[in-house]
C-alpha positions as CSV (number, residue, x, y, z in Angstrom):
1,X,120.3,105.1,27.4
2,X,122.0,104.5,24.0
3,X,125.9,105.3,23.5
4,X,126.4,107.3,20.4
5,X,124.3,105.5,18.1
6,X,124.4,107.0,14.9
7,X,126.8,109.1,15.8
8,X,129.9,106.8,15.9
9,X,130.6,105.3,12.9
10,X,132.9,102.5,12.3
11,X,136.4,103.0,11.6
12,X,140.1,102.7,12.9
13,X,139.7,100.9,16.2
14,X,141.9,102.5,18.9
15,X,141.3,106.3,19.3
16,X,144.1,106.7,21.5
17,X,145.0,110.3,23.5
18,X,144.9,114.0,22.2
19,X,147.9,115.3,24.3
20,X,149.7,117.5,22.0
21,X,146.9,117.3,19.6
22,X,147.9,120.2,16.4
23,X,145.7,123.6,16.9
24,X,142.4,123.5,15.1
25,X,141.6,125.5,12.0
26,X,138.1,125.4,13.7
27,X,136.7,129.6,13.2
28,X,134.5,130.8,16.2
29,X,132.8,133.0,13.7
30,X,131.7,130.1,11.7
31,X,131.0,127.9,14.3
32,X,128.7,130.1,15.8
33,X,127.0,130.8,12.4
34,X,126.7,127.2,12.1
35,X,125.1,126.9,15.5
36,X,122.8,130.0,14.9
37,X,121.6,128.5,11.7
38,X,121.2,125.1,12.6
39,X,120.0,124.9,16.0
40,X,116.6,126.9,16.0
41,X,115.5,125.5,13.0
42,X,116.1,122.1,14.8
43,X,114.3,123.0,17.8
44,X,111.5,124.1,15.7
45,X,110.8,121.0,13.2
46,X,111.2,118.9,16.1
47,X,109.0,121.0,18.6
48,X,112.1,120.9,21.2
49,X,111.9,123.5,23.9
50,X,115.7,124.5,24.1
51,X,119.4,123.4,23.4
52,X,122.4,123.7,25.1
53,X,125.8,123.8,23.2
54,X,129.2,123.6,23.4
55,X,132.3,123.0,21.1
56,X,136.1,123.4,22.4
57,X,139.2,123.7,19.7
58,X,143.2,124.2,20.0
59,X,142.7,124.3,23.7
60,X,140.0,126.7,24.3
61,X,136.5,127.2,23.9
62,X,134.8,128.1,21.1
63,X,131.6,128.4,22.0
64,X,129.3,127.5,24.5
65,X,125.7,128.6,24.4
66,X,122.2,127.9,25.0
67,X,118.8,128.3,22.9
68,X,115.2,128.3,23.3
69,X,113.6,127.8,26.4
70,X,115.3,126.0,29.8
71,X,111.0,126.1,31.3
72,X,108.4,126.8,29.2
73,X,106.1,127.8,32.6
74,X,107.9,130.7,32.9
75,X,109.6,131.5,30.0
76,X,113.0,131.4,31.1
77,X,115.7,130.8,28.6
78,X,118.0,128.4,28.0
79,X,121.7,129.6,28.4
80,X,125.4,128.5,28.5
81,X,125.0,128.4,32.5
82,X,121.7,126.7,32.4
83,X,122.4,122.9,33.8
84,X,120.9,120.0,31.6
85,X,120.5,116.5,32.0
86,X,123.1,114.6,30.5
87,X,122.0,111.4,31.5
88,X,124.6,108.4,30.5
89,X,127.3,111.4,29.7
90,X,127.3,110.7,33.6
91,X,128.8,106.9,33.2
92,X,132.2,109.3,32.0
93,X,131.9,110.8,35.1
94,X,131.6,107.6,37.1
95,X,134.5,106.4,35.6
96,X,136.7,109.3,35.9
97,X,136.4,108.9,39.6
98,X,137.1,105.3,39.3
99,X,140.3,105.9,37.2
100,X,140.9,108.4,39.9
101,X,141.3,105.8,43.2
102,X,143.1,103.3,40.5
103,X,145.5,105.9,40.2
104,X,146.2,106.4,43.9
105,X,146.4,101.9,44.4
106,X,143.2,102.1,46.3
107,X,141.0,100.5,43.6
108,X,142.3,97.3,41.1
109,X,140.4,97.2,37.9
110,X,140.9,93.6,37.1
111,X,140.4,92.0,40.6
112,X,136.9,90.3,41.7
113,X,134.5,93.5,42.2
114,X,133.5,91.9,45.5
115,X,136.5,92.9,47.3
116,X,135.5,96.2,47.0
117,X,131.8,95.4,48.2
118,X,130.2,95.2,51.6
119,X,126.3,94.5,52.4
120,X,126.3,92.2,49.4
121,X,127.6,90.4,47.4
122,X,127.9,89.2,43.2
123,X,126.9,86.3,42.6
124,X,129.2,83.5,41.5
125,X,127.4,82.7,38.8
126,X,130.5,81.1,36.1
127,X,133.3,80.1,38.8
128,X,136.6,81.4,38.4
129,X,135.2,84.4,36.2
130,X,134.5,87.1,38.2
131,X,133.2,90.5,37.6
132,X,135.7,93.4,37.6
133,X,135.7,97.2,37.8
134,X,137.4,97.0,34.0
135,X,134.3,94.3,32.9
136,X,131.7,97.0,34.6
137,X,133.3,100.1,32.9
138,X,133.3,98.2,29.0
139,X,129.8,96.5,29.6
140,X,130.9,93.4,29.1
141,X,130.1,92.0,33.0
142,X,127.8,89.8,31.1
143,X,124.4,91.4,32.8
144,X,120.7,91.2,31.7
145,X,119.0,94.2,31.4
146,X,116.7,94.8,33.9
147,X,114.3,98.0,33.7
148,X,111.8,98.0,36.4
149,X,111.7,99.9,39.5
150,X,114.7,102.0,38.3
151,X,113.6,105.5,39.3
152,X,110.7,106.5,41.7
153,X,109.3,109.6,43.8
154,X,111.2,108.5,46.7
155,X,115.0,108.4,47.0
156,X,116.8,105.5,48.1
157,X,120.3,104.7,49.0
158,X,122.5,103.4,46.4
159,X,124.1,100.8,48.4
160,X,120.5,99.4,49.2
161,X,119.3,99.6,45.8
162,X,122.4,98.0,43.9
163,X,121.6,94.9,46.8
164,X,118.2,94.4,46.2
165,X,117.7,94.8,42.3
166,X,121.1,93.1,41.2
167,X,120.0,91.8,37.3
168,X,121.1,88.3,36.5
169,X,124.1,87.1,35.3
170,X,123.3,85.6,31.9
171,X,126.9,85.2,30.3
172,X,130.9,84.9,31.2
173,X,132.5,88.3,31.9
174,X,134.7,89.4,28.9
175,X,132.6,88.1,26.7
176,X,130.2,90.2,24.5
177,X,129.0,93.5,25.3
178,X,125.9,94.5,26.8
179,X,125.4,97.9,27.8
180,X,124.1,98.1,31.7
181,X,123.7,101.1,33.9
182,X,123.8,98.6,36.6
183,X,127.0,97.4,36.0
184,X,127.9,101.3,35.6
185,X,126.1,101.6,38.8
186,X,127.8,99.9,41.0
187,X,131.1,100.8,40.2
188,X,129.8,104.2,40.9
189,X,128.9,102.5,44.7
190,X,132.8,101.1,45.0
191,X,133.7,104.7,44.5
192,X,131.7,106.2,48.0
193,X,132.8,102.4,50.0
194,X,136.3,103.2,48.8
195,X,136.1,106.6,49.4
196,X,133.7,106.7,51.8
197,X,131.5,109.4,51.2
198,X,128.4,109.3,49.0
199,X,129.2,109.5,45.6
200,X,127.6,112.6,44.6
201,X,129.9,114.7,47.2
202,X,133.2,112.4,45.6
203,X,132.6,113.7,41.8
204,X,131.6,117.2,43.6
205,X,135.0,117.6,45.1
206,X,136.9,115.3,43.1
207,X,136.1,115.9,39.7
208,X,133.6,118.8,38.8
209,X,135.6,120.7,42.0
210,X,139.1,120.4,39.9
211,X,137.8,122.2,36.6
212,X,135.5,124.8,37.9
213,X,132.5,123.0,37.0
214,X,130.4,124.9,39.3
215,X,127.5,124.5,38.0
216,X,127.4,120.8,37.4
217,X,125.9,117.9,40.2
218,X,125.0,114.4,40.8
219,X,123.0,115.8,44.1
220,X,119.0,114.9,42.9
221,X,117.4,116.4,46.1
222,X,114.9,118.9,45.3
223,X,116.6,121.5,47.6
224,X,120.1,121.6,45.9
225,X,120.3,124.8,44.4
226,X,121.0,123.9,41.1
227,X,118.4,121.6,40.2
228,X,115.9,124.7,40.8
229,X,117.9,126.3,37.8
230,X,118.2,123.7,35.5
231,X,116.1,123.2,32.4
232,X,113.0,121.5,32.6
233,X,112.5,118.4,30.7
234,X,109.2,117.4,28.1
235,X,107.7,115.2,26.0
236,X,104.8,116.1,22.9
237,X,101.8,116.9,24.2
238,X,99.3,117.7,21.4
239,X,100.6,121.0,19.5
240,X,103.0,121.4,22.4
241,X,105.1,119.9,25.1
242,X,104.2,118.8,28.6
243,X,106.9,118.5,31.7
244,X,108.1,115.2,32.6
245,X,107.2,114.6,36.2
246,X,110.3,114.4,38.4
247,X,111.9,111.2,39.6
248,X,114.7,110.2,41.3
249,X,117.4,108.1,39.4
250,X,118.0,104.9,41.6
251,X,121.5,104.1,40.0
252,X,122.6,107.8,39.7
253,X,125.8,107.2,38.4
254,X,125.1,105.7,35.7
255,X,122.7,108.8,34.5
256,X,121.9,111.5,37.1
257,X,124.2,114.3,36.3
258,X,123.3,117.5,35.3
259,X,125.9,120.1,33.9
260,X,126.0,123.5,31.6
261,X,127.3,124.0,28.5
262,X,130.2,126.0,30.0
263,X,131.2,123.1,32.5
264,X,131.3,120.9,29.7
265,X,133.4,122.7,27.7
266,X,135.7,122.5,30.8
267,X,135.1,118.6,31.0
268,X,136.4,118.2,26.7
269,X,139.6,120.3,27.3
270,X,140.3,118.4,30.8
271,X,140.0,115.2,28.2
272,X,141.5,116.7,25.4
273,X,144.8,117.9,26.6
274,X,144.9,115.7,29.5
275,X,145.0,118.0,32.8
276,X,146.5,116.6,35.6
277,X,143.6,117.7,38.1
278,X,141.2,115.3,36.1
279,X,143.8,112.5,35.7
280,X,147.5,111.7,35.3
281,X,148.6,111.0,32.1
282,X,148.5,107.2,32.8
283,X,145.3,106.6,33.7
284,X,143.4,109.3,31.7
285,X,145.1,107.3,28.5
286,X,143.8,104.3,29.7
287,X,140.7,105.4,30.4
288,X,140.6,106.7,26.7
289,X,141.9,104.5,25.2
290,X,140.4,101.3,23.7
291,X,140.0,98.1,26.2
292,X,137.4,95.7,24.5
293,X,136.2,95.2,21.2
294,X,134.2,92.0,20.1
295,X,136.2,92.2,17.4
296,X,139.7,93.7,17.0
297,X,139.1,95.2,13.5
298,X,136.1,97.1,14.8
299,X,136.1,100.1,17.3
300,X,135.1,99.2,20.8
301,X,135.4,100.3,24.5
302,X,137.6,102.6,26.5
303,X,136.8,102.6,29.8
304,X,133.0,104.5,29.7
305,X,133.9,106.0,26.9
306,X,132.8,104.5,23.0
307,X,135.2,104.6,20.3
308,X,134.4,105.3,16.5
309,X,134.7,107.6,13.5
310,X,132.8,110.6,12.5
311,X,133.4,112.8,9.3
312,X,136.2,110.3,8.6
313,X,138.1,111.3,12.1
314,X,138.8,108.7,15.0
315,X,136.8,110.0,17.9
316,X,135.7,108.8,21.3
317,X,132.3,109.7,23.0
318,X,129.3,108.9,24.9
319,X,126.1,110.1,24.7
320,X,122.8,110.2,27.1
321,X,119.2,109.3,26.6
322,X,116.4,110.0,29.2
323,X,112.5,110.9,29.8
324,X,112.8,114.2,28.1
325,X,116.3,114.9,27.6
326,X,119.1,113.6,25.6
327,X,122.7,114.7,25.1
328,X,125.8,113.3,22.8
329,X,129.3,114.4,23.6
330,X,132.2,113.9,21.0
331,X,135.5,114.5,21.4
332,X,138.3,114.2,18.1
333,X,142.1,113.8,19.3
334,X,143.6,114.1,16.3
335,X,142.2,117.3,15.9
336,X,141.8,118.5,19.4
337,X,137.8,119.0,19.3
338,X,135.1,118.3,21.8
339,X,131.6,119.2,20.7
340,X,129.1,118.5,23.4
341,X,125.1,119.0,22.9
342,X,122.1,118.2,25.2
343,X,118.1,119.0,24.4
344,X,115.5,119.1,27.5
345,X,112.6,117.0,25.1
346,X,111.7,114.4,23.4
347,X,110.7,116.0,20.4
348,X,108.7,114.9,17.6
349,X,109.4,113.5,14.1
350,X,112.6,112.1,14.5
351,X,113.2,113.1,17.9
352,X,115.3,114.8,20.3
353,X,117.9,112.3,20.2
354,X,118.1,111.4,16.5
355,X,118.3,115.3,15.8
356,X,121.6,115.5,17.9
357,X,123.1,112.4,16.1
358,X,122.1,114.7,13.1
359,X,123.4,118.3,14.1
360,X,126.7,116.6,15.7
361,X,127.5,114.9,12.2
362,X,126.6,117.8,9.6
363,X,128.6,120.0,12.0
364,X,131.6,117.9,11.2
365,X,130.8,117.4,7.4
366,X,131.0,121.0,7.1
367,X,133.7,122.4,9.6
368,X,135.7,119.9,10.4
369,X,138.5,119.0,7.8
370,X,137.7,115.6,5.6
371,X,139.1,113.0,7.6
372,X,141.3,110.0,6.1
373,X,138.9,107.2,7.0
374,X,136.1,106.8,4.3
375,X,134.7,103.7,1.7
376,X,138.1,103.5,0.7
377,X,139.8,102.7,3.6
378,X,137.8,99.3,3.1
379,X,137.7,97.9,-0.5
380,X,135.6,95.6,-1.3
381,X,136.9,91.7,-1.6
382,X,136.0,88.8,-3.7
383,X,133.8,86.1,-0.8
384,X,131.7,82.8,-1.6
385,X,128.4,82.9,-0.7
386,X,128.3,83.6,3.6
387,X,124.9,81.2,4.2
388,X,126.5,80.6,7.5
389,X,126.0,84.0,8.5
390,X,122.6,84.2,7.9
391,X,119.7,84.0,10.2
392,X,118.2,85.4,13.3
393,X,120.2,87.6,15.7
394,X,118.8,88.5,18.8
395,X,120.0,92.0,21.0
396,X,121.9,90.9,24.0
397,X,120.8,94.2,25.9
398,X,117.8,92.0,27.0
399,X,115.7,91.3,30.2
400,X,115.4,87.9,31.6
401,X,113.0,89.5,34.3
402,X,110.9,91.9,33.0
403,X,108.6,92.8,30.3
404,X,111.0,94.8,28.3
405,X,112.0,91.9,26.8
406,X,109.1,92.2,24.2
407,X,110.1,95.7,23.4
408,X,113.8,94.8,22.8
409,X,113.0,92.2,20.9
410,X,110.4,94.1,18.3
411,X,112.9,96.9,18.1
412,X,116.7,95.4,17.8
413,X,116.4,91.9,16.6
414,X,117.9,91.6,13.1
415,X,117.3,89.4,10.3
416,X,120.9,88.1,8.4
417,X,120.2,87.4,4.5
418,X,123.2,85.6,2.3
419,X,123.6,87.1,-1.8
420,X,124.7,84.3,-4.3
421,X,128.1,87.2,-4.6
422,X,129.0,87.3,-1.5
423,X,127.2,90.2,0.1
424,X,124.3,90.1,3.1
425,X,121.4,92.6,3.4
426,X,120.2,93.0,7.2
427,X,116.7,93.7,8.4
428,X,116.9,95.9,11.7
429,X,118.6,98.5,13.3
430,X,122.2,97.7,12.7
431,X,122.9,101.3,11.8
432,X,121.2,103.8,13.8
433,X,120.8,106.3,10.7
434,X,119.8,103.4,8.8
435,X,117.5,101.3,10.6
436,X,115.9,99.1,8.0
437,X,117.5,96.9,5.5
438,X,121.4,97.2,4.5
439,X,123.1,95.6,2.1
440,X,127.0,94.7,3.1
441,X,129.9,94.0,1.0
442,X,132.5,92.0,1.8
443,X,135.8,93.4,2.8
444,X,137.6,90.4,4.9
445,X,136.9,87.0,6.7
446,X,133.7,87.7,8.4
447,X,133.9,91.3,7.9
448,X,131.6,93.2,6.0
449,X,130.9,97.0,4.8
450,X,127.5,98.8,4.3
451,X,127.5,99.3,0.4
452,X,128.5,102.9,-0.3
453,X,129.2,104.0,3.6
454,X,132.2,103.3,5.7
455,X,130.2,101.2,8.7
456,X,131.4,98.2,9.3
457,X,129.9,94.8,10.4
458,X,131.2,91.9,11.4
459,X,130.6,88.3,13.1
460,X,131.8,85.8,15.0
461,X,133.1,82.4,14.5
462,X,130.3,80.4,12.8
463,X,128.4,83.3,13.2
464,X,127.4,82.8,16.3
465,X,127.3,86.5,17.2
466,X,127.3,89.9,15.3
467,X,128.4,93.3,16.0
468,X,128.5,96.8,14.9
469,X,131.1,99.7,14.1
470,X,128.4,101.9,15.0
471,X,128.1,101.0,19.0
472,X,130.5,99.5,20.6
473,X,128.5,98.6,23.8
474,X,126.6,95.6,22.5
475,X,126.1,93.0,19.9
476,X,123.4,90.6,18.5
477,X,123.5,86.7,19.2
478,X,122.6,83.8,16.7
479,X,119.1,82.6,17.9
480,X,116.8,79.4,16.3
481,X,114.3,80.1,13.8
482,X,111.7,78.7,16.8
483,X,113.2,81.8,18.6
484,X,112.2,84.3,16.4
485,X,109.7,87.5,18.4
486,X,107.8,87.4,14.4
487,X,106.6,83.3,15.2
488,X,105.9,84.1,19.0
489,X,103.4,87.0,18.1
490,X,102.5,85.1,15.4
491,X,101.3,82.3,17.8
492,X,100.2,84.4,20.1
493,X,97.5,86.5,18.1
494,X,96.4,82.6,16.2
495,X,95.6,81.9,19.9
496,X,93.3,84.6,20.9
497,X,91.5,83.8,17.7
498,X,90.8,80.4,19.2
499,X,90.3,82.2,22.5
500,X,88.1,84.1,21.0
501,X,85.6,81.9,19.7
502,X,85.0,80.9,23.7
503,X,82.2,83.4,22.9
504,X,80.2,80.8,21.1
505,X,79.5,78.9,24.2
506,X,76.7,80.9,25.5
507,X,75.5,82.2,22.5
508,X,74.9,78.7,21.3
509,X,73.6,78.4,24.2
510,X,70.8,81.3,23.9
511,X,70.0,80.2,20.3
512,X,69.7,76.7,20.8
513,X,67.3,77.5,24.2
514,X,68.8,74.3,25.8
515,X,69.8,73.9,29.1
516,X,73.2,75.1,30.0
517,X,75.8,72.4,31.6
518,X,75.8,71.6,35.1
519,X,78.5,70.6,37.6
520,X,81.8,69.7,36.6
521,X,81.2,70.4,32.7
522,X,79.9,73.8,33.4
523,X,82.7,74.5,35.8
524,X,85.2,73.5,32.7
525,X,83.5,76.1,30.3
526,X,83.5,78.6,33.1
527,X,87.5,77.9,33.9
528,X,87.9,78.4,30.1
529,X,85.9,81.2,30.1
530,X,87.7,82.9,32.6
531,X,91.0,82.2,31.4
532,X,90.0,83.6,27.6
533,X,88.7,86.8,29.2
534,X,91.7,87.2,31.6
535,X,94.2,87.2,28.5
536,X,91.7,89.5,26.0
537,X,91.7,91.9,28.8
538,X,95.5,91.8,29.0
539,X,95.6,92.4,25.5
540,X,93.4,95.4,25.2
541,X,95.2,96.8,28.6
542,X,98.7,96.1,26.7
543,X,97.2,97.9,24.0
544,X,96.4,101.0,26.1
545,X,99.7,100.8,28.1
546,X,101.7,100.8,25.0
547,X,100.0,104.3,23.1
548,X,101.9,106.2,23.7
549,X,104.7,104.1,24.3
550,X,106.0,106.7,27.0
551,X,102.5,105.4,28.8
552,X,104.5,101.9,29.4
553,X,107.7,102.6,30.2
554,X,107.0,105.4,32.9
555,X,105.2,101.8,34.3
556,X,108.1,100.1,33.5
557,X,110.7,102.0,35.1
558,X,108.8,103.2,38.0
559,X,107.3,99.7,38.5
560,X,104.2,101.2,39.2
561,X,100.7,99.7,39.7
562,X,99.7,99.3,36.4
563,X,102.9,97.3,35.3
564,X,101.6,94.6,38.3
565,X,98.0,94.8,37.1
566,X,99.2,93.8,33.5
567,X,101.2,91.1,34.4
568,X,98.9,90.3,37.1
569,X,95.9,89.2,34.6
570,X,98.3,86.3,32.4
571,X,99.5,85.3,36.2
572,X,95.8,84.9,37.1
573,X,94.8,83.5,33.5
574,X,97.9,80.7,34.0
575,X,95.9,79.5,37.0
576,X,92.3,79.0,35.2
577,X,94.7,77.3,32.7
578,X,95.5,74.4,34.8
579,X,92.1,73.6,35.5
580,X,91.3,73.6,31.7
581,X,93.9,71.3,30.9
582,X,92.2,68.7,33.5
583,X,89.0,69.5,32.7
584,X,90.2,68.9,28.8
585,X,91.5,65.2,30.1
586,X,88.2,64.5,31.9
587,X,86.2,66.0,29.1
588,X,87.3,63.1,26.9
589,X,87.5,60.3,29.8
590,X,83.9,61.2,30.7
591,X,82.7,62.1,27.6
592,X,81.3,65.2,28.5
593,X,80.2,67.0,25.2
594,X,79.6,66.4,21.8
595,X,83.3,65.0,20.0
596,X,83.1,68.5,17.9
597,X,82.6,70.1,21.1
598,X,85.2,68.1,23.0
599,X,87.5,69.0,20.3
600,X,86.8,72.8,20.4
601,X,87.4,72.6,24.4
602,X,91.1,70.9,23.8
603,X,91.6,73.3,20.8
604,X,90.6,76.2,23.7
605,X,92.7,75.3,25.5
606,X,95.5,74.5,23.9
607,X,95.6,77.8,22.7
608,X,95.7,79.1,26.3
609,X,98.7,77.4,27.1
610,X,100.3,79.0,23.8
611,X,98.9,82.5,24.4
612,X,100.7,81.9,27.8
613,X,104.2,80.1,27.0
614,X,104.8,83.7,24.5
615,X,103.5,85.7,27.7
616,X,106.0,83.6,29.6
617,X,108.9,83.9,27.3
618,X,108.5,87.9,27.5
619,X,108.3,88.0,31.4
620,X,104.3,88.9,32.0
621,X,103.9,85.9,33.8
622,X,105.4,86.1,37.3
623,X,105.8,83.5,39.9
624,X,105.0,84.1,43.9
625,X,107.9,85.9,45.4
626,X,109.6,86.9,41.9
């Protein structure tokens, strides 16, 4: 669930509120022209089954519309009253009714989060540095990412989730940013023990209630009436699109909401000209306007919400990624425009997601007014060479517990190269739009600008940290060359070479017609034996997991069967391992062997421990009880 990546671009760093915001020049005629032409085509180069829009202007809405298809089964169409998933647009929501019992003095957003707890408890992992409601609301609580088990067939309190899957504390609150629907989560479960009443029935009567936004719900039980109408969500299948079985969302929240175009063009004006049902004026400005940055210069968090520029105009946002459906909601104060937009697939190409990044941004390029904020607003500077800067930058939206670590680590890690005049090129997905290498020029002390484009980079005191104008919710840290994902895989596919060669033994064995070992030396090659099958097979079932990489994360999140089978097999392999290691030390005590062959046992299983430390470092080998 990414926050309006690609879509925010860096810029001016407080956003500030809309109240009073000038009328737009926006024409419904033209934005509905706009919509008509852009839309189906999208839908149809990216094989996307239906959209639902909405875009609000000068205090009314514009339009609000649906196209395609809301279920391919039946053919129903997709319409402005359809309800979509709008997955982490929900986190706004969450918030909203947080801001609400601030408001009233029955919730403190800087006080220790476990005042407002019962059942459980967070632990006190940095003394005197607790978590807060205001840390859980910016993502900067300082939580891993944890993944599995987050969504199943069977629902299950939230209150009883939150207790038993809390994700480790792996930094001080405050610090960096690290986007966690956890974190989101359980502020969402303070809201129903403050309020008490589940949390779905709060925003029901508290916040969708308010506006009129009838057709909008956190309520995932098959009988509520409106998930029966809402649109149907799919991934590629083939020529086509299969549905996405249904799940339940354990930390609903932080993504379970589903609303229609029409409600959300409620939501933007509620935010937009600051409606006192929503919020007071007080709180709704704090809760838009900005309250951490990693860096001051660079946009950064209001409460849920994610500052940034787009078309040259400040804006503030959020935007929602899920199995199927994706959705970006952008709302402009200066100019007094929302524009919200949700698809019900993954889509192919570039995908669902990327093509709302896409149709948000042209629609601003062409009817929204050039903004003030460009190249310009950054010139370039004179700067020594920055070799301090450069090196390897790990994502610090990462696991600790689960195998998701791998997949963070192969798809955000960046690479930090230093230019003799001053300027660094990046490798990795700094930029969502531009994912691959950047080159940055230098435009103050530790600040840089991509070369031709108005994003901003920027880093922290001896570099020890990086971060983005283009999300605001997390940052890369400084890691050691001997930390680098490209050595560990490197290491790990030299050892199943080795591993490999295992094969040898009784092959040798059948050529040379001699009489295979007995005892304790044949129990050694059978131990190694064992272990080097164990890890081939959890390669080639890795393999199979990962294509198509939907395959492993429906494991993943569901914690399924075949997640525990796959890290089952390096579990069992790390077992056989020991007794290789003492069979290697006895093999050379004893002298069991030829010295060549002695030498290709240690080399065996030397390798086995190294196939196994990288398996360790990326959380497929799991420990009794973990």
């Amino acid at each position: 669930m990414l926050v309006l990546v690609g879509v925010l671009v860096s810029g001016l760093v407080t956003a500030g509120s809309a109240w009073g915001a000038p009328p737009s020049t926006l024409d419904p005629g033209a934005v509905r022209a706009f919509l008509d032409r852009e839309v189906p085509e999208q839908l149809r180069l990216l094989q996307l089954p239906g959209a639902s829009v909405a875009v609000v202007a000068g205090g009314r809405q514009v339009f609000a519309g649906g196209y395609g298809t809301a279920d391919l089964g039946t053919g129903r169409p997709l319409d402005d009253r359809t309800p979509v998933r709008v997955d982490s647009i929900s986190k706004v929501f969450a918030a909203t009714a947080v801001m609400q019992l601030v408001a009233r003095g029955e919730l403190d957003l800087h006080r220790d989060v476990n005042e407002h707890l019962a059942g459980f408890r967070v632990p006190d992992t940095y003394p005197g540095q607790p978590v807060t409601l205001a840390h859980l609301l910016t993502h900067t609580a300082g939580y891993e990412e944890r993944n599995t088990g987050n969504a199943g067939a069977a629902r299950q309190p939230l209150g009883d989730y939150l207790a038993t899957h809390q994700p480790a504390r792996v930094r001080p609150p405050g610090l960096l940013p690290s986007y966690s629907n956890y974190g989101l989560a359980l502020a969402g479960h303070v809201v129903e023990l403050r309020a008490g009443m589940p949390f779905e029935r709060y925003v029901e009567e508290n916040v969708f209630g308010p506006l009129g936004m009838e057709r909008s719900t956190f309520d995932q039980s098959a009988s509520h009436p409106l998930r029966a109408e809402a649109a149907r969500t799919y991934r590629p299948d083939g020529a086509g699109n299969s549905p996405v079985p249904p799940s339940y969302d354990f930390m609903a929240p932080a993504g379970s909401a589903i609303a229609s175009a029409s409600d959300m063009a409620r939501f933007m004006l509620a935010e937009l000209r600051g409606d006192p049902r929503l919020l007071d004026d007080g709180p709704l400005r704090s809760m838009q306007d900005q309250q951490f940055a990693v860096d001051p210069r660079l946009p950064g968090m209001g409460y849920a919400f994610q500052h940034g520029v787009l078309g040259g105009h400040r804006m503030f946002g959020h935007d929602g990624d899920g199995f199927g459906s994706h959705s970006v909601m952008a709302l402009f104060p200066t100019l007094g425009v929302g524009v919200f937009a949700a698809v019900n697939g993954d889509g192919t190409d570039i995908g669902g997601s990327a093509g709302l990044h896409e149709l948000v941004r042209r629609l601003a390029d062409e009817l929204l007014p050039p903004g003030p904020i460009g190249v310009s607003t950054y010139p370039e500077v004179d700067a020594a060479p920055a070799a301090e800067l450069a090196g390897s930058f790990r994502y610090a939206r990462i696991s600790t517990s689960d195998p998701s670590r791998l997949l963070a680590r192969v798809l955000a890690d960046v690479q930090v190269e230093a230019a003799p005049d001053g300027s660094l090129t990046t490798v990795g997905p700094v930029l969502y739009e531009l994912p691959g290498t950047v080159r940055w020029v230098p435009v103050g002390e530790r600040l840089y600008r991509a070369d031709g484009r108005a994003d901003l980079l920027a880093f922290g005191p001896g570099g020890a940290h990086l971060a983005s104008g283009d999300d605001a919710t997390v940052a890369w840290e400084r890691v050691g060359w001997w930390q680098g994902t490209t050595l560990h895989l490197a290491l790990a596919l030299g050892a199943a070479v080795v591993l490999l060669t295992t094969l040898a033994w009784p092959v040798a064995a059948l050529i040379r017609r001699r009489r295979a070992d007995a005892g304790p030396p044949l129990l050694a090659r059978w131990l190694a034996g064992a272990m080097a099958l164990l890890l081939m097979v959890f390669l080639a079932f890795a393999a199979w997991l990962a294509n198509p990489l939907d395959r492993f994360l429906d494991a993943l999140i569901g914690d399924t069967a075949a997640l525990a089978v796959l890290c089952a097999l390096p579990t069992l392999a790390a077992v056989c391992a020991l007794g290789v290691l003492v069979s290697a030390a006895l093999a050379w005590r004893r002298r069991w062997w030829s010295t060549a062959a002695r030498l290709h046992y240690t080399v065996v299983a030397l390798a086995g421990m190294t196939f196994l430390a990288v398996a360790w470092e990326y959380n497929f080998v799991t420990l009794p009880g973990a």
